[in-house]
Phi, psi and omega in degrees: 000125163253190192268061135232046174096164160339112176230135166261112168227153173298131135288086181296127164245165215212109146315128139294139173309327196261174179209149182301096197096318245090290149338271197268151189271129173306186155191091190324098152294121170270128130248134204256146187276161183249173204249113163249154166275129177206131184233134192251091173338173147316124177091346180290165194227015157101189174241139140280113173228125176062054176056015171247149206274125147280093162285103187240147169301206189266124173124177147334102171221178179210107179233138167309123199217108177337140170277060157227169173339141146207150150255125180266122160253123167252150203280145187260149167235206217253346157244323196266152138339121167308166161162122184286097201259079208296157196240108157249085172278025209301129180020052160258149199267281190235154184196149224241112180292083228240118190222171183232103172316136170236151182267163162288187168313312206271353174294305200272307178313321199267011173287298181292337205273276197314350179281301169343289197312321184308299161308331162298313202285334192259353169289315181315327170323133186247339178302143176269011193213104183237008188291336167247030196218048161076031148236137148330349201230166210194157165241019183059353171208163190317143176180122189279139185104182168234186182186178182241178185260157113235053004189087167294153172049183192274066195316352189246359178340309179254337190343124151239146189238145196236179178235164169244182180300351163281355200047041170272154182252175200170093154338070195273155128179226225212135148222159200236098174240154172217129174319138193214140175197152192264097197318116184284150156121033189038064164274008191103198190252086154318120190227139199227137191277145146213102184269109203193212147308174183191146157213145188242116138344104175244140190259141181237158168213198196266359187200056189168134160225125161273186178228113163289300140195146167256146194266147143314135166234177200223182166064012190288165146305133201318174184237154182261147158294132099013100184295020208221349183262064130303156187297325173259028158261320159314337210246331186298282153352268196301351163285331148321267164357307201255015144261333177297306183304342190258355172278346188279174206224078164179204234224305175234113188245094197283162159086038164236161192268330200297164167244120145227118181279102199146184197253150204194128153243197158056044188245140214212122199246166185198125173257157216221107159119213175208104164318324196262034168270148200106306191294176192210147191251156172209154198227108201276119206262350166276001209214278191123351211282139171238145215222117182251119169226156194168190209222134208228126165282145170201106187259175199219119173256126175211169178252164175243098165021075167072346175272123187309175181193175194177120183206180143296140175309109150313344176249156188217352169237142177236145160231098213291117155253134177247162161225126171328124170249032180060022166235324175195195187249165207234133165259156171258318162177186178211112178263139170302052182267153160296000000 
């Protein structure tokens, strides 16, 4: 009997020189050890089976094991988690120790403390495209210059952290940062969303986690909508938005949809109508980014090297981008097309 039930196995025996009586020939049971695998994260403090303590590194080992019933422990420290683990080696010639590591409370907190840090450090950045250089966030296309970051809400708010088949630990969750850069010909300060996956590197030690670098990821579990990012607290924002944008007084408006294409002075916007007729709001569940789009009048007065002029905004459809910051929801800016 093992502890999973009634088992059959072959027995190899070996003659001995000696004999029974005289007469009849011993005869030895070999038995062979089975060979376990066992990989050990970073920070770890080794295993106990059947309560006797192993100090195994980090990494890849192999021990030798009587082919009966055992318990594995892995020993906990101030991050990773204890967990006991049962062994039914009965007469296997080898087998692969196969468990999933967990941080402890106090583990998982110096986890969350190190993405933060990370993330602060990736704020600092001045480039708008960081996705291959140890930070997540990108404005997805090309944009000459610098500008600075900022790190909306709480990157680790869903976070979760895991091992791979290697026992690398690795952090997901969802970030919201937004690109700030200064529009030329003095329309103001541009601002551009960017928002998605993350999965951050973690380095463990026995009382410490770093952040190595973080990647962008795809494929994480969807984000719940925010019950406080409604369709009419988005559209509320943004109707606010599109008097501020027909009150400045210029040519070029940054985190505004109008257009006028020509040399201009004196210019003076009027917005004709209620943009948000119409409009229709969506809640991007990989991202977190809520998006209002929909179609707008904006006529326009100005001079031409002293002549008065009066036309339509070149531009007539917008798209409003927001972000949760885990209190209310945020605008970021609103872009323009024909």
């Amino acid at each position: 009997d093992t502890a999973s039930g009634t088992k059959q196995a072959k027995f190899t025996v070996q003659q001995s020189g000696e004999k029974s009586f005289g007469l009849y020939p011993l005869w030895h049971i070999l038995i062979s050890p089975t060979i376990l695998e066992v990989t050990l994260p970073q920070g770890s403090s080794g295993i106990s089976i059947d309560g006797k303590a192993l100090a195994l590194p980090a990494g890849k080992s192999t021990i030798a094991l009587l082919p009966l019933a055992h318990q594995v422990q892995i020993n906990a420290t101030r991050v990773i988690a204890s967990q006991t683990v049962p062994l039914d080696a009965f007469f296997t010639t080898g087998q692969t120790l196969s468990y999933q590591p967990t941080l402890t409370a106090a583990g998982l907190d110096k986890a969350k403390a190190a993405v933060r840090a990370a993330f602060d450090q990736c704020a600092l950045r001045t480039s708008p495209n960081l996705d291959s250089d140890g930070c997540p966030q990108t404005i997805g296309f090309s944009l000459a210059g610098s500008g600075r970051w900022q790190l909306v809400g709480d990157p680790t708010q869903d976070v979760v952290v895991s091992f791979d088949k290697n026992m690398n630990a690795v952090a997901t969750g969802h970030l919201q940062m937004v690109y700030s850069y200064q529009v030329s010909g003095g329309g103001g300060v541009q601002h551009l969303p960017a928002s998605g996956g993350y999965s951050a590197s973690l380095a463990l030690a026995a009382d410490a986690v770093i952040v190595a670098s973080i990647q962008p990821a795809k494929g994480l579990p969807a984000l719940a909508r925010p019950d406080g990012a409604s369709d009419q607290a988005a559209k509320d924002l943004v109707a606010a938005a599109f008097k501020r944008c027909a009150a400045v007084r210029a040519q070029i408006v940054a985190d505004c949809p109008q257009a006028l294409l020509s040399v201009a002075t004196n210019v003076r916007w009027v917005l004709v109508g209620d943009p948000l007729l119409g409009s229709t709001v969506s809640f991007d569940q990989d991202s977190g980014q809520l998006t209002v789009r929909g179609n707008f009048v904006m006529t326009v007065s100005y001079s031409f090297f002293g002549y008065p002029k009066k036309e339509s905004s070149f531009n007539t459809i917008y798209v409003a981008y927001l972000f949760w910051n885990g209190q209310s929801l945020q605008l970021v800016t609103i872009t323009g097309s024909d």
